[in-house]
C-alpha angles and dihedrals in degrees: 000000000000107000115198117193127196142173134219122195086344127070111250098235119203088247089062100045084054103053084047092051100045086049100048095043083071084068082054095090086062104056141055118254090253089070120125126204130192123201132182127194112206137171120199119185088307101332122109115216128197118169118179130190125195126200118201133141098353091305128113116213122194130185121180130193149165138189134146093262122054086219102055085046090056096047092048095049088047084053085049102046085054094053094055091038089059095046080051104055086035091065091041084058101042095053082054106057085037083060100043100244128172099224095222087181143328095266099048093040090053089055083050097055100042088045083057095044087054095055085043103050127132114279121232099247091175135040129187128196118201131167112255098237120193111243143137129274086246083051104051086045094057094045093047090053086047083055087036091221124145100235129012125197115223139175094251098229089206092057114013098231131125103263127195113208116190143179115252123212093248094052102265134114124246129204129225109186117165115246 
């Protein structure tokens, strides 16, 4: 697993990087060597944020969390992460047995799974059609609060790309632009 540690608005100590590191290496048994993690570091005021995602499989896996001590958040997300990890492979596992299924080996039995969840993935029951206006990111953020929606998709006037803005949990927007 590649681990990538970074830090925002704290500087990531070795110390740090290496705790991370060590934790999340115990996720390592459940993942394939091509796995990327992403991990950020963040105080604010006197939490202390850490926020991992895992990419595996196709699946992207997230795990927040904040204490007032960065080693007691890390330890907490790891904690997390193994929690959805196991759901995950539980359900794997349960479409399996429902289907009858002779498990050859994990990794055959993984492509399996995710081949059957595929087939058996949510339908779209409702489509909307809406006109892409140009318009700022200040702008599409007041007009998603005036819908009170949670995101609201816009055509971004500085780059002329399709943009996504969205409400964080802690009040905040967020900004999804295409690369």
């Amino acid at each position: 697993m590649e681990i990538n540690v970074r830090g925002k608005n704290i500087e990531a100590t070795p110390a740090l990087v290496d705790y991370a590191n060590k934790k999340l290496s115990k996720l390592e048994k459940h993942f394939e060597k091509s796995t990327d993690a992403q991990v950020v570091l963040s105080v604010i005021r006197e939490e202390h944020i850490v926020e991992v995602t895992l990419n595996f499989n196709g699946l992207i896996l997230r795990g927040e969390e904040s204490t007032g001590d960065m080693y007691a958040s890390i330890d907490m997300v790891v904690d997390k992460l193994e929690r959805q990890v196991k759901k995950y492979k539980t359900r794997m596992s349960k479409t399996l047995r429902q289907r009858g299924v002779r498990i050859i080996s994990e990794k055959h039995a993984a492509i399996e799974a995710e081949e059957r969840m595929e087939e058996e993935a949510p339908k779209v029951v409702k489509t909307k059609r809406f006109s892409l206006k140009p318009m700022t990111v200040e702008e599409a953020i007041m007009q998603m609060d005036l819908l009170g929606h949670n995101f609201f998709v816009f055509g971004n006037a500085d780059d002329d790309s399709v943009s996504v803005v969205y409400k964080r949990k802690d009040g905040d927007y967020g900004l999804i632009e295409p690369e």
